[in-house]
N, C-alpha and C positions, 0 to 999 in steps of 0.2 A: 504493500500500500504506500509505501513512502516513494517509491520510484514515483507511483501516478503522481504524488505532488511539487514533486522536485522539478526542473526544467528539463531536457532534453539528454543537455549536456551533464548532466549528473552535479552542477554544481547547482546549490540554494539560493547565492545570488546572484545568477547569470541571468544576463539579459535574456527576455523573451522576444521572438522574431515573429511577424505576422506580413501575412501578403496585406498590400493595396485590399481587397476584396475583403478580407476577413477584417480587416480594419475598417473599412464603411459599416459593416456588416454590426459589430460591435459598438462604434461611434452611433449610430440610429438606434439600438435599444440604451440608448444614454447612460452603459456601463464605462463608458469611454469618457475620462475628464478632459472639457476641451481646453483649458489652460496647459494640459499636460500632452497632447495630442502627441505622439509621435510623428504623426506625415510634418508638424510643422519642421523647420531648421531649430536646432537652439538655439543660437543666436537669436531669433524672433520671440523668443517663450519671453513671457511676462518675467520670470523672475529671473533671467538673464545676468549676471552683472554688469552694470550701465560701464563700469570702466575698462571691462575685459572687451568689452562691446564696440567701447574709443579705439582700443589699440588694436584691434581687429582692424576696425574699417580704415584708420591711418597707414597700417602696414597696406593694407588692398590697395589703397589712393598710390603710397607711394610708390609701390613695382605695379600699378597699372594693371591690377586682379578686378576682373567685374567678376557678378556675383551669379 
């Protein structure tokens, strides 16, 4: 029983992976929190840090990285 609750990969706190589909799928019975959405970027997420956020897009500006 503990496999069925563990991830895939047999570690507890391994990231969980989901298609496109299974994620709309999930997002529409609103088990899915939309501040936390996986399809967004992190960089976009609400709770982002605004200065990690600065030096991000300063470094892109400066070697000319569009997004």
């Amino acid at each position: 029983k503990l496999a069925a609750l563990t991830p895939p990969q047999g570690y507890p706190n391994a990231p969980r992976y989901y298609s496109p589909e299974r994620l709309e799928i999930i997002y529409k019975r609103h088990k899915l929190d939309r501040l936390l959405d996986p399809r967004i970027p992190a960089i976009y997420r609400y709770n982002f840090p605004e200065d990690l956020r600065a030096k991000i897009r300063a470094y892109a500006k400066e070697h000319n990285i569009k997004e």
